[in-house]
N, C-alpha and C positions, 0 to 999 in steps of 0.2 A: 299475456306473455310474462312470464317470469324472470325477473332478475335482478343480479344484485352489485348495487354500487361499490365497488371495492378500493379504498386510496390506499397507496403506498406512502409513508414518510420515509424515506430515505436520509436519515436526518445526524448530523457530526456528536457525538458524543465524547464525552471524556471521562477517560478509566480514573472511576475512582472520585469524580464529582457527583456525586448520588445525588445532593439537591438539586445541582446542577440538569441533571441528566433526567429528573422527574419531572421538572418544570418546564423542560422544553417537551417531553413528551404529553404531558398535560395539555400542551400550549397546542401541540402539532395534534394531538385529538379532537381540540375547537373547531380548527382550522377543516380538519375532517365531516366533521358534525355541521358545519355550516354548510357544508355544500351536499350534505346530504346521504353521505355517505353510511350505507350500514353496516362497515365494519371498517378499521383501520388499521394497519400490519406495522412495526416498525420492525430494527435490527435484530437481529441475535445480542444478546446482553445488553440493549439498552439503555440497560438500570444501571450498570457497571463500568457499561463500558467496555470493549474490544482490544486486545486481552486483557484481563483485568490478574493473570499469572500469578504469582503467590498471593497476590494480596486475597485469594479465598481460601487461603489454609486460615486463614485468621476467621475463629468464631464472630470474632464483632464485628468483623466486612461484613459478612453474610448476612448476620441479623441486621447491620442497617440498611444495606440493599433492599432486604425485606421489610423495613419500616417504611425505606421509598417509596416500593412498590406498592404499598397501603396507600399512603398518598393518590398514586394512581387510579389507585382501584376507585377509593371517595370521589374524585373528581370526573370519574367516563360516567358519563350520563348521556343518555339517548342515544347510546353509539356501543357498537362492540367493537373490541382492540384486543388484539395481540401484541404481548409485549415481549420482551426477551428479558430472564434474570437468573440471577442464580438461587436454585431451590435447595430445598434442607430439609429431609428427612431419615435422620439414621447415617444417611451420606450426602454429599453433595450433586447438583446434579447443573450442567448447563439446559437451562427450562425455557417455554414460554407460560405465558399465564394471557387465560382466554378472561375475559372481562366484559361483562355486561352490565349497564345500567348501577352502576355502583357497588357490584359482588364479583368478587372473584369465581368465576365458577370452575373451574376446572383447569389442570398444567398440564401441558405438553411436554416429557423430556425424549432430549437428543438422545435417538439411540448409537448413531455410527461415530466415533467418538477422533478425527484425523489424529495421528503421532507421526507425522513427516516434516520436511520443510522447516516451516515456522512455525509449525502446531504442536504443542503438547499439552493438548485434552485428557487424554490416558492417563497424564500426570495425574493430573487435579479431580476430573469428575468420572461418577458412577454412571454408565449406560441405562438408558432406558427401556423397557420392554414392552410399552403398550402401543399401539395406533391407532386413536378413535377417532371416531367422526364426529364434527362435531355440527349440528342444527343451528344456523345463523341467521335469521329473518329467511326463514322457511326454507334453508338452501345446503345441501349436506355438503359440510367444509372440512377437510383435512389438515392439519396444522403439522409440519415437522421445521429441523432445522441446520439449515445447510447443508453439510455434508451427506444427510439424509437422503436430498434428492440426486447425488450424483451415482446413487444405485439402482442399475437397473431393477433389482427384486427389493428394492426398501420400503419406506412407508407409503412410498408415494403411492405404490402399486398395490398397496394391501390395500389406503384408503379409497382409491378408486371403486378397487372390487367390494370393496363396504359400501357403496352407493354414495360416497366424493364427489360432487359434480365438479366442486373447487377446491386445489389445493394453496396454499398459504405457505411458503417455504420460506423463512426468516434467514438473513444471513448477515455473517461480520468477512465478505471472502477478499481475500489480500487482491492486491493489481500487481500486476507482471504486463513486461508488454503481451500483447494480441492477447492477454487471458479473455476479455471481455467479449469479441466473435466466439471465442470455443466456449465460453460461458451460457451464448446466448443459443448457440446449436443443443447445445446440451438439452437446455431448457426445453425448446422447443420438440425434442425427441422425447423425452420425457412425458409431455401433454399427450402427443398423437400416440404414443407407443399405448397410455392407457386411457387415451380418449376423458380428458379431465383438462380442465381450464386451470392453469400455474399463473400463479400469483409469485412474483420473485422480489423480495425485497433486499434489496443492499443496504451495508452503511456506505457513506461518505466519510471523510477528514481522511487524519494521519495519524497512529499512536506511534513514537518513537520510527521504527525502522520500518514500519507497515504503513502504507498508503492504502484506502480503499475508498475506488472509485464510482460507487454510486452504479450506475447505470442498469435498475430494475427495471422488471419486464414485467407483463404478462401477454401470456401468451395463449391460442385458443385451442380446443379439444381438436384439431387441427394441426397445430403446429403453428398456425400464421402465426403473427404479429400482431398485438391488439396495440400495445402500449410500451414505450420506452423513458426511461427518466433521465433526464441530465447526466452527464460525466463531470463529476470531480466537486460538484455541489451537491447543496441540499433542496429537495424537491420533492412535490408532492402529486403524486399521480391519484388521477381517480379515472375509473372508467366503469362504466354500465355493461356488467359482463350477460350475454345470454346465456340463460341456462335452460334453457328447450333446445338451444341448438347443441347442446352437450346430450340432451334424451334423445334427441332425432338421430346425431353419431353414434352414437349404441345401440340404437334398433339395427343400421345398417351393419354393427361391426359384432359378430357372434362367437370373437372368440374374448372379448371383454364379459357377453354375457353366460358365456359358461366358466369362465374363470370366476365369475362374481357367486355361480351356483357351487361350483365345490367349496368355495371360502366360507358360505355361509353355511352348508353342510359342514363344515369341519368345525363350525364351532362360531364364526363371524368373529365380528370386531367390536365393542360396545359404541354405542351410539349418545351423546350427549347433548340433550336439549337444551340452545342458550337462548333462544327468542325465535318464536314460530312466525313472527310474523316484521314486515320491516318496523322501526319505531316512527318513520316519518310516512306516511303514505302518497302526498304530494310533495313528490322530491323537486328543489328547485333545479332550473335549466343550467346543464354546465357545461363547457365549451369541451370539444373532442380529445379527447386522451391524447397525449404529445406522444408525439416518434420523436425523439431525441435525436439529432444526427450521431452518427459516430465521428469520434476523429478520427485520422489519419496516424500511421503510425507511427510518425515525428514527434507531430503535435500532443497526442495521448500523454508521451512520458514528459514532454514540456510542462503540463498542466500536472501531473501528477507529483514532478519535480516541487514546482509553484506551489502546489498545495500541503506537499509534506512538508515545505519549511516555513511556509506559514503556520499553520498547526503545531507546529513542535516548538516554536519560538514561542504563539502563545500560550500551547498547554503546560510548558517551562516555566513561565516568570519571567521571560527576557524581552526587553522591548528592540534591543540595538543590537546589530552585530557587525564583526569585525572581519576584514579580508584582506588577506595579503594581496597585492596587486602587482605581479609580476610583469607585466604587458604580455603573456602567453594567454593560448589560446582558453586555457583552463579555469587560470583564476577569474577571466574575463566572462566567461560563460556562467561563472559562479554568481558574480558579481549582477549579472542582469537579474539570473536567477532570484537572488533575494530581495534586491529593486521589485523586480512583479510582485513578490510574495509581500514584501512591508512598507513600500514607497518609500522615494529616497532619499528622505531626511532619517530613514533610521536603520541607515549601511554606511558604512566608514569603511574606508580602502585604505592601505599604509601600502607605500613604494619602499625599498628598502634595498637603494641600489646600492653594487657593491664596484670594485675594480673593473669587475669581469662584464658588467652588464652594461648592455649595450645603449646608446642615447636613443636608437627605435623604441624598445622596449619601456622606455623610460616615458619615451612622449606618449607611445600607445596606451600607459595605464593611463596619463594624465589628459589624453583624449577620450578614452571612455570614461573617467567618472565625469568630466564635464561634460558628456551625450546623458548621461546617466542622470546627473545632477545629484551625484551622491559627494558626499565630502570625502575630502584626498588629504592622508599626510604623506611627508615625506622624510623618513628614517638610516641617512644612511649607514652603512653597518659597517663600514671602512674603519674608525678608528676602535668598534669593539672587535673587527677582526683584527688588525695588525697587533694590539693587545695580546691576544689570544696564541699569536703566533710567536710575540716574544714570549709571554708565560711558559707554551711546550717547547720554546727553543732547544733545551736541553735533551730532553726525552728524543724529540724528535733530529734529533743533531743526526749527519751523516746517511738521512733519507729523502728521497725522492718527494717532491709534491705529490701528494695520491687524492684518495677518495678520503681519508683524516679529513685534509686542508679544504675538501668540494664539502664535506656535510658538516664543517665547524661550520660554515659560512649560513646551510639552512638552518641549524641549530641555534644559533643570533637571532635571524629571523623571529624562530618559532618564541624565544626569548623576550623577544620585545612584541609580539602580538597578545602573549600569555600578562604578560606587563599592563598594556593597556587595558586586558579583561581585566586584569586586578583594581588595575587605579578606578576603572569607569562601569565597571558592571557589563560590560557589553559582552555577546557570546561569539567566540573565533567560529570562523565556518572555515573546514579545510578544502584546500583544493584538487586533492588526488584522483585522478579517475580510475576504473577498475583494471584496465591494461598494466598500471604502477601497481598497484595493489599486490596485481596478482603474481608480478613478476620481483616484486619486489625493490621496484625503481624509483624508492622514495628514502627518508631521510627519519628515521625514529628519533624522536624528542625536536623535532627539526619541522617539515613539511605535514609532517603528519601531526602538530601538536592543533589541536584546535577540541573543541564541545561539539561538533557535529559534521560529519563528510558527506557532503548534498553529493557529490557524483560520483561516489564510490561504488559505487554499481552498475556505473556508465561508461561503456567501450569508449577508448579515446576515437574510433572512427565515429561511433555517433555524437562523442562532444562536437566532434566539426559538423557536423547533420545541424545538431541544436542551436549551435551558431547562427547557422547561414539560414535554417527559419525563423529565429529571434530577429533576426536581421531585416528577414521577409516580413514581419508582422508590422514590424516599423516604418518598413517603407525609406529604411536609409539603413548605412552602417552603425547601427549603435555600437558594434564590436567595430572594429577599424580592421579594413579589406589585409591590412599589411599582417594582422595577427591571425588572421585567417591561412595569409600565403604563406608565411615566413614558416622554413622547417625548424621543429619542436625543440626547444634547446634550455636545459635547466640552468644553463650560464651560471655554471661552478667554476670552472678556467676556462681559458684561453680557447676561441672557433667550438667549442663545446656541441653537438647535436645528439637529440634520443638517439640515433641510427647507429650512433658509435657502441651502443652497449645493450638493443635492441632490434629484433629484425622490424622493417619498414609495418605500420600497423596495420596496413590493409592485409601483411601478411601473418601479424602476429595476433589479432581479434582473433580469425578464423579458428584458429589451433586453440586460442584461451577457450574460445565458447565449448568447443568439442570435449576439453581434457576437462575443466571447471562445472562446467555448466552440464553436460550432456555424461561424461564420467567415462569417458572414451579412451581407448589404450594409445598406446604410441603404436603398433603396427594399423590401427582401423584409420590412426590418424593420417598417417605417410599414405594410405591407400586412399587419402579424397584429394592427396594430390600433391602434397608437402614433402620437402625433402626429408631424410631419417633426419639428418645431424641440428637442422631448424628445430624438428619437433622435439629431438633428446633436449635441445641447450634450455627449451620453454620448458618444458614440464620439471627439470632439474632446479628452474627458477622459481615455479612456482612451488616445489613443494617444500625449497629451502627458508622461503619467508613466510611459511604459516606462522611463523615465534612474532613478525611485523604485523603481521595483520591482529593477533588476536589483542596487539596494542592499539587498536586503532581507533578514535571514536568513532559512535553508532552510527550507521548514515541510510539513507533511504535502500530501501527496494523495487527494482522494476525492470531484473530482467527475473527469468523462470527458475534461477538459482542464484542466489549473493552470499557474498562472503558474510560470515558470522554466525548467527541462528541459525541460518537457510545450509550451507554448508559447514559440517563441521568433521574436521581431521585430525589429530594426535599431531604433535608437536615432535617427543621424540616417538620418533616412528623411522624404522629401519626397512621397511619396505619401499623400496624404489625401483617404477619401471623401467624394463628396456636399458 
């Protein structure tokens, strides 16, 4: 019976620590080898790290990625690996490099190159044009890389009909919510469509605004399920893939083998010898390939949340950070958030109560950092306001209290948060979520001044979602049930509530996803069921704070479209629907 033990390292990289990044691959190749494994697949770049963006226009990234990768190559012994790097010849390319016994033998380049979204590959690298097959401890292997396999006619399917029994598909693919079921359907259609066993490797961590959450697969000449890896960690799958049950699916399936017969009448695929035979012959006993559960659709961007601000704090340099502590539902959801993420001796909340804010508000933050056990200061902003308000006495002589006097008041705020990052080193995390964002219901140089916006790409109805699972995981209120109940209220003046200057959010998510997210007009929108004059006054919102957002700092990704990279629209721009 023929077959071949295949691990997955699905392992956190960092763009741009080339030592870094070879050593853990070195390490996670041991790890590989020990259990016997005859070959071991990691990320897409690696070497580099996930996107590694300009930093390969520069000749000397490159050549030291490639000095890394040497490193690599000396150290695989007794084990073949695929690795992901960036290659150099004439042009650049995003590669793999197949690795045997201490020789580079041969590179894989990406041919389908994403420019959507958050991708621009197009930018940077040259396409590739070959698909070989490559011979791994006697077993015909295909190697491509990510976006490669989400085409029906790409490599996957010329390798197959070159006689592929496995394919090996490397990837760096960002999380969004539910991307990972369509990820995994994909996958799975992809094997049975050409009758070849899919090896899927993910990375894991966070780079800046991209989260990626692990959860490789392989899957059989079938479609089933063989093997699933952890969410949102690093993990290492291995499994004993059969490869007769891949030759006995193709005896029964005749339109694999006459597609296999034109291909190779037209010319075939070159075939690459890396070791005909396994290197260990008495492989030791290992315990059955994990299924991974999946989470639930809460919990996913919970952990994805947790782990991009982990990652990004330590891929930054910053060990502390800072939070405004409002007693709102927001900052509160924040505040657990990076509690999970750094334990809480190293999150600092400031209250910063003013006239206007309320003594609940005041207790609720000072109830949750003590559920929290994070350290609490307390700032009040009364005499830099009244200050403030004598200084523009003049100017503003014979007006009305407005929206000046409600965002002088976050603008203190953001003042003395920007204060303490300066005196202490600590990095502000802001608290906006994507409903403010998009509508514009925030406070520039004010609410929005911080080094990093953890929920800025999180509907306010799923901040309350994440609450009251946070809550669930706990087993008590660590958010306090009143910050939960109490309606949203930025307590800039007097009974102050969102509702005053926003339709209720259950009914303004709806319309953001459709206009934002989905790029949907104002008549498709008033037809899923919304009034015209709701839809005009949101979309008029949103299109007039793109100048707010693009001051905003970087913050996670996890729905299927975020402001920033992921969308991006002209500023002045004169085209306005409806």
């Amino acid at each position: 019976m023929r077959t071949l033990r295949a691990a997955l390292a699905q392992i956190d990289t960092t763009v741009g620590d080339l030592a870094g990044n070879a050593a853990k691959i070195i390490e996670w190749t041991e790890r590989a080898r020990a259990l016997g494994a005859d070959l071991v697949a990691f990320p897409e770049l690696a070497v580099t790290g996930y996107p590694p963006e300009d930093l390969v226009l520069r000749r000397s990234f490159v050549a030291d990625n490639l000095r890394a990768l040497d490193e690599v190559v000396a150290a695989t012994r007794g084990i073949a690996s695929i690795v992901g790097f960036v290659d150099m010849d004439g042009d650049i390319y995003n590669a793999a490099a197949i690795i045997s016994d201490g020789r580079l033998v041969a590179r894989y380049r990406k041919q389908f190159l994403p420019n959507y979204g958050v991708f621009d590959e197009d930018r940077y690298f040259q396409r590739g044009a070959s698909s070989p097959v490559f011979v791994i401890a006697g077993v015909g292997v295909g190697v491509n890389i990510c976006e490669d396999i989400w085409y029906p006619d790409g490599p996957t399917r010329q390798q197959a009909h070159a006689g592929a029994e496995v394919v090996v598909n490397i990837n760096a693919s960002p999380y969004h919510r539910a991307k990972g079921t369509f990820r995994e359907n994909m996958i799975a259609t992809r094997a049975s469509d050409n009758v070849v066993v899919v090896c899927h490797v993910n990375a894991t961590g966070a780079q800046d605004e991209l989260v990626f959450d692990g959860h490789s697969l392989i899957c059989d000449e079938r479609g089933a399920l063989l093997a699933r890896g952890a969410q949102f960690r690093e993990d290492l799958i291995v499994c004993d893939i059969d490869i007769e049950g891949v030759l006995q699916a193709r005896l029964h399936d005749p339109r694999h083998r006459k597609a296999r017969f034109d291909q190779q009448a037209a010319g075939g695929t070159p075939n690459v010898v890396v070791s005909e035979a396994p290197f260990v012959a008495e492989k030791p006993r290992i315990s059955p390939p994990p299924l991974a559960p999946v989470l639930g659709p809460v919990a996913e961007v919970w952990d994805a949340l947790v782990l991009g601000v982990r990652d990004y704090i330590a891929k930054t340099g910053f060990s502390t950070v800072l939070i405004g502590l409002s007693g709102g539902v927001d900052s509160s959801l924040v505040a657990c958030i990076a509690a999970d993420a750094l334990e809480a001796g190293h999150v600092v909340g400031v209250s910063m109560p003013s006239r206007f804010s309320s003594e609940g508000s005041q207790s609720d933050a000072a109830a949750l950092a003590e559920r929290l056990g994070i350290r609490l200061m307390t700032v009040p902003i009364e005499p830099a306001f009244e200050a403030s308000l004598v200084m523009l006495a003049e100017p503003f002589a014979d007006t009305p209290f407005g929206v000046a006097e409600e965002n002088l008041q976050a603008r203190i705020r953001g003042n003395i948060l920007m204060s303490l990052s300066n005196k202490f080193g600590w990095l502000v995390l802001t608290t906006g979520n994507k409903s403010e964002m998009a509508t514009g219901y925030s406070t520039l140089y004010g609410d929005m001044a911080g080094g990093f916006a953890v929920i800025k790409d999180v509907p306010k109805t799923l901040v309350y979602e994440l609450a009251r699972y946070r809550n669930g995981l706990a087993g008590r209120d660590l958010i306090p049930q009143a910050v939960i109940d109490k309606p949203p209220s930025a307590e800039l003046r007097p009974d102050q509530l969102d509702s005053d200057s926003l339709p209720p959010y259950d009914v303004l998510d709806p319309i953001l996803e459709a206009y934002v997210e989905d790029d949907r007009g104002i008549e498709e929108i008033v037809a899923m069921g919304f009034d015209l004059p709701t839809v005009q006054r949101v979309v008029q919102m949103v299109d007039r704070n793109e100048y707010k957002r693009r001051q905003a700092p970087p913050g996670l990704k996890v729905t299927p479209r975020a402001f920033g990279r992921d969308r991006r629209l002209p500023i002045a721009n004169r085209y306005h629907p409806g």
